[in-house]
C-alpha positions in Angstrom: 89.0 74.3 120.1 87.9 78.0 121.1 91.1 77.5 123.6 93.3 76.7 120.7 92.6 79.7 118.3 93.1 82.2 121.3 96.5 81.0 122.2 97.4 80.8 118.4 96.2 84.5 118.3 98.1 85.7 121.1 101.5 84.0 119.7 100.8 85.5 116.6 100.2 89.1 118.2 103.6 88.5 120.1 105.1 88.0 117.1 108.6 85.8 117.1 110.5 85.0 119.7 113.6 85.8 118.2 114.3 87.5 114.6 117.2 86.0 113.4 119.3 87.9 110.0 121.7 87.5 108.2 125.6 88.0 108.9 125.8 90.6 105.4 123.2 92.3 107.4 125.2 92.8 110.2 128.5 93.3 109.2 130.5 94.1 106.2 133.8 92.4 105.0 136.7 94.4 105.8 138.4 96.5 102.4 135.3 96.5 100.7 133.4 99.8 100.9 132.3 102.1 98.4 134.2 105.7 98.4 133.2 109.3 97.7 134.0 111.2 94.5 133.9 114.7 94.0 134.7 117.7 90.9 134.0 121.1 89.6 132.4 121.7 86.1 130.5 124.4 84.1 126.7 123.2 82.9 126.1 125.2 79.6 123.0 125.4 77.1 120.5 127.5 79.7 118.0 129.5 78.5 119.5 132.9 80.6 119.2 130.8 83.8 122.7 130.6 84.8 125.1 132.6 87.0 125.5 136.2 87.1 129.0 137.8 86.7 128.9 139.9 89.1 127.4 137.3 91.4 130.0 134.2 90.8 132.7 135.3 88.9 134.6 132.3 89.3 132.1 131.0 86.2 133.2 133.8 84.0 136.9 132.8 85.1 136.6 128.9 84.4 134.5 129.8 81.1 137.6 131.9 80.2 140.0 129.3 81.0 138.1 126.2 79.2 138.0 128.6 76.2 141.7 129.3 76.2 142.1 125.1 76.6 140.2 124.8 73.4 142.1 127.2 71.6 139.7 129.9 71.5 141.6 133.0 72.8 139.8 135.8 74.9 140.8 139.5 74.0 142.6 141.1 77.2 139.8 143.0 79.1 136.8 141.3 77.9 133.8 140.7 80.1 132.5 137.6 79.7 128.4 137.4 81.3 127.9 133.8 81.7 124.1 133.9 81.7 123.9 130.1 80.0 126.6 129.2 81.8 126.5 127.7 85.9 129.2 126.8 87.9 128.7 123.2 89.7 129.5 120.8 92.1 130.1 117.0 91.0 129.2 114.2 93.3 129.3 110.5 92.8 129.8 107.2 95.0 132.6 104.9 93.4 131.6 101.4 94.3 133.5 98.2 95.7 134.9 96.2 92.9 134.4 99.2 90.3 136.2 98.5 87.0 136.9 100.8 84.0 134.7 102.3 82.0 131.6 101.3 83.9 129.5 103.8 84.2 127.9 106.1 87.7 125.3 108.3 88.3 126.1 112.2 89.4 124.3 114.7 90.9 125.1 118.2 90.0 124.5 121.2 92.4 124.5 125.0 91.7 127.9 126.8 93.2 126.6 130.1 92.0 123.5 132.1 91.5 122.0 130.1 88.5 118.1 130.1 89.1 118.0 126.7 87.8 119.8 123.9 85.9 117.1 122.6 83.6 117.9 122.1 80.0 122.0 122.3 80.5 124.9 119.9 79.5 127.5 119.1 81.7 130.8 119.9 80.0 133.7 117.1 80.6 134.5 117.0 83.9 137.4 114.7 86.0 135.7 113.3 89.2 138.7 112.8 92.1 138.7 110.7 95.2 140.4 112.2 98.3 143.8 111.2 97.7 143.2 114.0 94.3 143.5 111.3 92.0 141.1 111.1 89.2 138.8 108.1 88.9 136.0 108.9 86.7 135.0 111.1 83.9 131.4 112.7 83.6 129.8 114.5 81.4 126.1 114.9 80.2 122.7 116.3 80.4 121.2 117.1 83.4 118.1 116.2 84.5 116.3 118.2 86.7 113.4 116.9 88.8 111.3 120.4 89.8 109.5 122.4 87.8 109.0 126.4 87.6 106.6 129.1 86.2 106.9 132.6 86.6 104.2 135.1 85.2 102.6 138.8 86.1 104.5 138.8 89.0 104.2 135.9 90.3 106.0 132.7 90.8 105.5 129.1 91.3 107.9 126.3 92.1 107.8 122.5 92.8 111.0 121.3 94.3 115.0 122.4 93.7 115.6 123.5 90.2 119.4 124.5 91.1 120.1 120.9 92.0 120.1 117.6 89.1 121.2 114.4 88.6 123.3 112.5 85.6 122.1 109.1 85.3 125.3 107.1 84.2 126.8 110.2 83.7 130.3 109.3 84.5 132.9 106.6 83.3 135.0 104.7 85.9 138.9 106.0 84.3 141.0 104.5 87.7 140.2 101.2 89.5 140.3 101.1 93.3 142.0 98.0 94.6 139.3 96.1 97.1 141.3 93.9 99.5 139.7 90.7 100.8 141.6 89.9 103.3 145.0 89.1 103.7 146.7 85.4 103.7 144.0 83.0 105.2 142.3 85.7 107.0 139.0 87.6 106.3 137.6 90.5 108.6 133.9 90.9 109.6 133.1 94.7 110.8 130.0 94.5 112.6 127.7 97.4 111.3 127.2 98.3 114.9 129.3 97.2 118.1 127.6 94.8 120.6 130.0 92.1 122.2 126.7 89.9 122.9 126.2 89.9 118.7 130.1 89.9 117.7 129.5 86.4 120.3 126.6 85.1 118.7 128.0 85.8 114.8 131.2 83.6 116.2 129.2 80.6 117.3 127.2 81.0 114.3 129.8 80.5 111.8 131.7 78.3 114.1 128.2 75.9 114.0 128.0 76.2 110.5 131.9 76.0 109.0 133.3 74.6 111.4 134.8 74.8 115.5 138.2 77.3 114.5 136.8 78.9 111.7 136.1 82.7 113.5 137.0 84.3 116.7 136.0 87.8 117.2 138.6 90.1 118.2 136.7 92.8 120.0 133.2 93.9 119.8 133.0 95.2 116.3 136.2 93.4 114.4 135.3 89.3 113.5 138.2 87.2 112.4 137.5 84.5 110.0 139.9 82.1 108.7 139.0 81.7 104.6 140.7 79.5 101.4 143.1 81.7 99.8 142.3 80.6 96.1 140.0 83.6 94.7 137.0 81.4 93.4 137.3 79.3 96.6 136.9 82.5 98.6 134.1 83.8 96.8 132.3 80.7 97.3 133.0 80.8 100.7 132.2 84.5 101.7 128.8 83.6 99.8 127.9 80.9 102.0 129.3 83.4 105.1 127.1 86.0 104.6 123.9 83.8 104.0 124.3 82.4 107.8 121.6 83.4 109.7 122.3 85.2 113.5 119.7 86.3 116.2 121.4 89.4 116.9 121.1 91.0 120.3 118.3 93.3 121.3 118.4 96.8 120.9 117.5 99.1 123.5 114.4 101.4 121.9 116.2 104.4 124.3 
């Protein structure tokens, strides 16, 4: 009996003999990926924290201009000292299979001097992919996540104040088209290339769907033969993805 447990302990300690995963974590279909968004906007409402004119004028020159937009006209020669006002930098990640008017966070980050964003509202601001188009709208207030104290001389500060985030702070405006696949044909990309896993993901599905139904192409790119009616697809990229692999072993060097 005493025999027993020991071996039972020492296969435990060895852990499996193989750890098998899942083919959506190993490889992505083809034409659906998520895609970087970017823009420029003035946060207002600070309490004397923003940019200094002398420092970034290019705030005093888009306060000017955003003015002028609204009808508001600037007297030739006037100085404007955008001390509640901070130039910033929009990010965002649009998602596969976005739609319009659903809603993304942002995270807004200081292009001048501004000693911190805290309390500010982001004023409306177009978001563009890199192709300039614009595919989302944000605007809101900014939440900061440090905190700072100053007093006597001294200073005190947890984290970035000149850095915040919009939680579904911008609306989807322009849909991105996600392809799956064209005809009868979907494409696996393998998250990393390895022949000996691009071999093992093509016996898998092969074993599972069927003896023609993949064929990998090279050692990244998986070809997979799929039903062209949408719903049928879905259904079958569901059952895909949910096939277990033992992918190859990775060298720890």
């Amino acid at each position: 009996m005493s025999r027993f447990i020991v071996m039972v302990c020492l296969a435990l300690a060895a852990g499996p003999l193989f750890a098998a995963q899942k083919i959506k974590e190993l490889a992505s279909v083809a034409g659906v990926r998520s895609n970087p968004l970017i823009g420029y906007g003035l946060v207002v409402g600070l309490d004397g924290s923003g940019d200094k004119a002398s420092a970034a004028p290019f705030t005093g020159q888009s306060l000017g201009n955003m003015l002028n937009q609204l009808g508001v006209q600037i007297p030739q020669g006037l100085k404007i000292d955008p001390k509640n006002v901070a130039a910033v930098s929009l990010t965002a990640t649009l998602p596969p299979f976005a739609r319009r008017g659903q809603a993304l966070d942002i995270t807004v980050s200081s292009l001048g001097d501004a000693k911190s964003l805290r309390g500010g509202t982001l004023l409306l601001s177009p978001l563009k992919g890199i192709d300039g188009q614009i595919y989302a709208l944000a605007q809101g207030n900014v939440v900061v996540g440090g905190a700072g104290a100053a007093a006597g001389g001294s200073k005190a500060q947890i984290n970035h104040l000149s850095v915040g985030r919009i939680p579904a702070g911008a609306t989807v405006e322009r849909e991105l088209p996600a392809s799956l696949g064209m005809g009868d044909m979907v494409a696996l990309q393998l998250l990393e290339s390895d022949f000996t896993t691009a071999n093992r993901v093509v016996q898998a599905i092969n074993r599972e769907l069927g003896g023609q139904t993949a064929r990998a192409l090279d050692g990244r790119q998986i070809e997979v033969r799929a039903p062209q009616d949408s719903n049928a697809r879905i259904q079958f990229l569901s059952r895909l993805e949910n096939i277990a692999v033992e992918a190859a072993e990775v060298s720890p060097w």
